[in-house]
N, C-alpha and C positions, 0 to 999 in steps of 0.2 A: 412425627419422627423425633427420637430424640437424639440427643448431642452424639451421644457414642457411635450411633450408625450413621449418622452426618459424615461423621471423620472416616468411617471405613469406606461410605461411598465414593467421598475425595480424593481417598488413596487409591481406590481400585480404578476411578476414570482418569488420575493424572498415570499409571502404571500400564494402562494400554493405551493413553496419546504418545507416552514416554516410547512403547514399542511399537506400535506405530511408526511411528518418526523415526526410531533407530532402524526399525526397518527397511520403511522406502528410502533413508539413506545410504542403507546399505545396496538396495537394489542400485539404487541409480551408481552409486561406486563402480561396483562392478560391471552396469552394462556400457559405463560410460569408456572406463577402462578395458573392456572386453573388443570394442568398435575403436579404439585409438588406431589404433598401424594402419588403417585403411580409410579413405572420407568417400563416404555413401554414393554409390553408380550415379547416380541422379544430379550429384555436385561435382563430380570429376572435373567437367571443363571450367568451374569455375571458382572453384576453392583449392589451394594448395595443402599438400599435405602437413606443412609446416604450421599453415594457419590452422586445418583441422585438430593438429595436436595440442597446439597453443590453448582452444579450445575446450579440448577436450579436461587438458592438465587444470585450466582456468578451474571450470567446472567442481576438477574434482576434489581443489582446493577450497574452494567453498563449501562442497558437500562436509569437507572434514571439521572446515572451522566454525558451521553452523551445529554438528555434535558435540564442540566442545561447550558452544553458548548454550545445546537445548540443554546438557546436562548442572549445568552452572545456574541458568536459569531455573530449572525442576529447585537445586538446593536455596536458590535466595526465594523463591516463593516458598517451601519450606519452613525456610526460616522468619519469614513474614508471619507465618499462619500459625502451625501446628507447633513450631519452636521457641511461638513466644515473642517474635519480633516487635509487631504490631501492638502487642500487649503493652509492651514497656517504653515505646515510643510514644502510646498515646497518656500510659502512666504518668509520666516524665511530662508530659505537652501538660496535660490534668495540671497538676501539682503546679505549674508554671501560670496556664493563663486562668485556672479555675472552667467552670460550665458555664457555652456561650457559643458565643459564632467565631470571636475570634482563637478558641481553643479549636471547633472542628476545623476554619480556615486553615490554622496553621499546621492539623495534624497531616492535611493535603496536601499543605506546600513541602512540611518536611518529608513525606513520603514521597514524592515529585522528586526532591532533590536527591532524597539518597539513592530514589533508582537510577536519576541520570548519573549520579556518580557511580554507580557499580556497573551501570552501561559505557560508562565512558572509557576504561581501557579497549572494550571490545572493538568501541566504535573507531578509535583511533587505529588500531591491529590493522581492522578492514581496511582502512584509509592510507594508511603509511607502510601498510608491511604489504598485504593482499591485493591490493590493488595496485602499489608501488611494483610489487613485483612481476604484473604483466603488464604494466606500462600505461593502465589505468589512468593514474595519479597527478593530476595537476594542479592541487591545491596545497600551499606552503603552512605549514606550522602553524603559522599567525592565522591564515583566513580560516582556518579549521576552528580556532578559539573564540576569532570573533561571530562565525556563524553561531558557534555554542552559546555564546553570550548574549546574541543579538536572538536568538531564538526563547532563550529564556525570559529574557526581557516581554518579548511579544507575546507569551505564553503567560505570564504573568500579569499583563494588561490587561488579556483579550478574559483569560482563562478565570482568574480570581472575583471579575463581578458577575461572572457568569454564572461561578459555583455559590457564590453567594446567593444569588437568585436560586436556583435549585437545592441549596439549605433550604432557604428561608421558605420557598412554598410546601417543603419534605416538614418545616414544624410548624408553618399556619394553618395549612390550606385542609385539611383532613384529610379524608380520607382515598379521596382523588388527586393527591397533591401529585402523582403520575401523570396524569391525564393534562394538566398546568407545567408540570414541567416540561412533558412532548412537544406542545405548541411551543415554550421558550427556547428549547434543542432544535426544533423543526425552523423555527425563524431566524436563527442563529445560524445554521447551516445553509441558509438562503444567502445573508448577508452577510457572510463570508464568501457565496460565490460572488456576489456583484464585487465585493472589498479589496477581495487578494490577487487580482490580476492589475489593478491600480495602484495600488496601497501599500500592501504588506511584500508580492513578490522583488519589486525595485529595490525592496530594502537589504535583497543578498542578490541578485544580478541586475546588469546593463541590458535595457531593451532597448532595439534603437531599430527604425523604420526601415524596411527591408528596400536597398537600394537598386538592386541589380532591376531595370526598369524594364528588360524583356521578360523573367522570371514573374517581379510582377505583374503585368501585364498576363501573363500566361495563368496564373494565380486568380485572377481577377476573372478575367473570361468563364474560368472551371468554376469557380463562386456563381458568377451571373446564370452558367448553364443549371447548376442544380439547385440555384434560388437558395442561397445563402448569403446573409449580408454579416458584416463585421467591422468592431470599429480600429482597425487596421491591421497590416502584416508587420511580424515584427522577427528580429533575430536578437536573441537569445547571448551571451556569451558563457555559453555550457563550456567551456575549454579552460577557463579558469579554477575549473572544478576538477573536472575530468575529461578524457577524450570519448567517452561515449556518445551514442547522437539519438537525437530524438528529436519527433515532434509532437505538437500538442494544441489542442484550443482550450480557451478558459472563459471562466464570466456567462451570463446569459441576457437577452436583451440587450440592450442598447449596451453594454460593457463587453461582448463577444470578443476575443479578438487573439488570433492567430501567433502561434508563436515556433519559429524555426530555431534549435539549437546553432549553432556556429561550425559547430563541426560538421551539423548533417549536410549542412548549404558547401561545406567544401569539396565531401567525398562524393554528392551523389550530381545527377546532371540534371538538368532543367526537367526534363522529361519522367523522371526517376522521382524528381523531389512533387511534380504534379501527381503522380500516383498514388504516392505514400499519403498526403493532403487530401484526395478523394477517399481515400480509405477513412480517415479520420473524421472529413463530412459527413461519411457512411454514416455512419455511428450518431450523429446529430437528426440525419433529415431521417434514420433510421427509430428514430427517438428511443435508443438504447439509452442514451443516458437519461431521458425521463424517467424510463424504466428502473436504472439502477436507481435514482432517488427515493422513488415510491417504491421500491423492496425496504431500502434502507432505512426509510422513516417508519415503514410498515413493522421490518423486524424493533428497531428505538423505541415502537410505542409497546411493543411484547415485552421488550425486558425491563422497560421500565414498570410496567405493570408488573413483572415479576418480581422486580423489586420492590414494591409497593406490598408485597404480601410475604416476602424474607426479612425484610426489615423490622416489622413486629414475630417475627418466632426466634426463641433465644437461641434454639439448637443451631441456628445458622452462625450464629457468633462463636457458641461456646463449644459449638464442634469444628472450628479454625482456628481455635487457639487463644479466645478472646470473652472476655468476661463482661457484657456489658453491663451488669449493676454498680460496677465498679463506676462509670461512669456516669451517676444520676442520667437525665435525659440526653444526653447529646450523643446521642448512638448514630447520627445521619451520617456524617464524614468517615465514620469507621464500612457504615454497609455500603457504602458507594465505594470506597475501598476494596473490601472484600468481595464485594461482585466484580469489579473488574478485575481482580486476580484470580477468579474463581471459574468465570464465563468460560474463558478459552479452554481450561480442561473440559468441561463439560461438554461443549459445541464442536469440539475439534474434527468428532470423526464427521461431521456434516460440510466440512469443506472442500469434498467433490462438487457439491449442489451449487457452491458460487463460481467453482472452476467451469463445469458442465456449460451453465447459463453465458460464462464469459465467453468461453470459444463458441458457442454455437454465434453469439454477437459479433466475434470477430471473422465468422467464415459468412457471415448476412452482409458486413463492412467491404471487405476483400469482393464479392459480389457485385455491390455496389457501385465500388472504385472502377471493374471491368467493367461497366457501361459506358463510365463516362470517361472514359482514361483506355491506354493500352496495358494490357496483363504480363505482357511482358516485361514493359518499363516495372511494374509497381514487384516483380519476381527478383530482375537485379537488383532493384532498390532492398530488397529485402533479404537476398543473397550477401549484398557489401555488409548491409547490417549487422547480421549474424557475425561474420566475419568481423568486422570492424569491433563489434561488442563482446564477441568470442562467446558465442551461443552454441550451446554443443548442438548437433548436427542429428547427436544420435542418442535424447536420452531415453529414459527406462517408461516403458509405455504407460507401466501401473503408476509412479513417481511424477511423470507429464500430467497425467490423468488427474492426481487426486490434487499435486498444487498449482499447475500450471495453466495461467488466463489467456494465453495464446497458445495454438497447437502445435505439433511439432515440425518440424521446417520440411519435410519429404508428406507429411498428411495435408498442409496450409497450399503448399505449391502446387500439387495433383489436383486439391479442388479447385486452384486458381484458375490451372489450364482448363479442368471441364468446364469453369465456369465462361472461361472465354469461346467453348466450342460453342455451348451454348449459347451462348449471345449471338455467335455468327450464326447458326441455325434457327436464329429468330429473327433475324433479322431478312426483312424481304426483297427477293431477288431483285 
């Protein structure tokens, strides 16, 4: 392949994800828009219209403000690539630290930084305008700057001897230096599970041991029934953030260990918050998340390998806008670059195939949870949710489909009930 048709193939797969995207954004606009004045037969007793709209408006605010980022996005990748960006940033870095590791180190770090700066109006927009405006928003000014700070700092600890490792074996190790880097990516994402439920997440929230002693207690019993151990219950103070709620488990082995938003523990009842928790065990004793691991490391060792075989052809550089002779040898921090800005156009129309996988996970979970729980409880629990998170009710089936990891609230619920007939019809008289 050479450089010239490199470039046209880049612009013709960023120009159908681009339509694509403008498309099912546009779908879900309008059907989200189209079902406002009414909230679905199915939700009538339990959602107000007020909230459906709330919803719905949420929703469609986001749909708009995510068009403005894909098109903003499409021009600074752009401008990265085909424009030149990249060229004269690493020009400039060259000229500076000379060929080395500390020139590729730095052309990462300053790439790092200038997207988080060019991310960063957007992220605050979201934060202080989008989310302020439906009531979202409980995070001040200041805690927004120190999360940024404090995140980059950790990014830069964790992240800098990391990529140093995956230079250094991209120019020792030959021709497999892929196959050496997987294993350092693969064990790296192990020990980060065990690390960041201990370690890194206390460093942006308060966990603190879950007190309510009949809740726990009731926690504890639905652990023992479906043989789950963990090394504690914890809440969460998601409320200094935002009002959304959630719950979640983290760590594996001996580091497991349960985590309730603050919010979710207010809005839902003992019975509600037991359902949502079986649902999540689902997902464990279901060993979905083994599952998702071993996809993820499975796809990590494909692109690495793919990369392993782009990083030696020039057309890959010099049909993005980048000249590597210019750079004697130290081409690794440029192709690590330019496949991560390159990947997603390429893969995009494939991400039904992770959505797909997701919801069939989460209606195996939901399954699960009605065995050992009531399906009722875990329907309001997920009825206030919606509501409380302002989850549209009603969106665009093709748009659910292709991004959405859980299903849509009137498809999730139908299968709830049948799942619960069925249970009672298996069960013996």
């Amino acid at each position: 392949m050479n450089s010239f048709l490199f470039s046209i193939l880049f612009v013709v797969f960023l120009g159908i994800t681009l339509t694509l995207q403008f498309w099912l954004s546009s779908r879900q606009l309008r059907h989200v828009s189209k079902h406002r004045a009414a909230v679905p037969a199915e939700f009538t007793q339990q959602v107000g219209l007020e909230a459906h709209q709330k919803a719905a408006d949420y929703t469609i605010a986001k749909a708009k403000f995510s068009l403005l980022s894909l098109f903003f996005s499409v021009l600074v990748l752009l401008g990265f690539t085909l424009f030149g960006g990249l060229q004269l940033l690493a020009l400039s870095l060259f000229k500076l630290c000379g060929d080395g590791m500390l020139y590729q180190l730095s052309l990462l770090a300053a790439f790092a930084v200038i997207s988080g700066l060019i991310d960063l109006p957007f992220d605050y927009y979201r934060q202080f305008v989008l989310e302020e405006r439906f009531g979202f928003n409980k995070m001040t000014q200041k805690l927004f700057f120190i999360d940024m700070i404090k995140g980059a700092l950790i990014g830069a600890a964790i992240g800098l001897p990391l990529v140093w490792v995956v230079l250094t074996l991209m120019d020792k190790s030959g021709a497999l230096w892929w196959l050496y880097a997987w294993c350092v990516w693969s064990g790296f994402q192990l020990l980060m599970m065990l690390i960041f439920p201990t370690w890194i997440a206390p460093l942006f929230n308060k966990f603190t041991p879950l007190e309510d002693l009949s809740l726990k207690a009731r926690i504890e019993a639905l652990m023992q029934r479906v043989g789950f151990a963990s090394s504690g219950l914890f809440v969460m103070d998601g409320s200094k953030r935002s009002a959304h709620g959630n719950a979640y488990f983290s760590g594996f082995g001996s580091t497991k260990r349960i985590v309730f938003f603050d919010t979710l523990i207010a809005r839902l009842s003992a019975a509600e918050i037991e359902a949502v928790l079986a649902h999540e065990l689902g997902h464990f004793k279901l060993k979905h998340i083994v599952k998702r691991m071993v996809v993820m490391f499975a796809l990590s060792l494909g692109f690495l390998a793919l990369l392993g075989y782009l990083k030696q052809q020039m057309w890959f550089y010099t049909g993005l806008g980048v000249d590597p002779v210019l750079f004697a040898s130290s081409n690794n921090a440029m192709a690590l670059i330019l496949f991560m800005l390159t990947l997603p156009v390429f893969t995009f129309v494939l991400s039904p195939l992770s959505s797909i996988s997701s919801r069939k996970h989460e209606f195996e979970a939901d399954a699960f949870a009605v065995k050992h729980t009531n399906a009722n409880d875990l329907v309001t629990a997920l009825v206030k949710l919606y509501e409380d998170n302002a989850s549209t009710l009603t969106p665009d089936p093709i748009h659910s489909a292709f991004y959405d990891s859980h299903p849509p609230a009137t498809i999730r619920i139908a299968h709830l009930h049948q799942a619960q007939s069925n249970t009672k019809q298996a069960q013996p008289n």
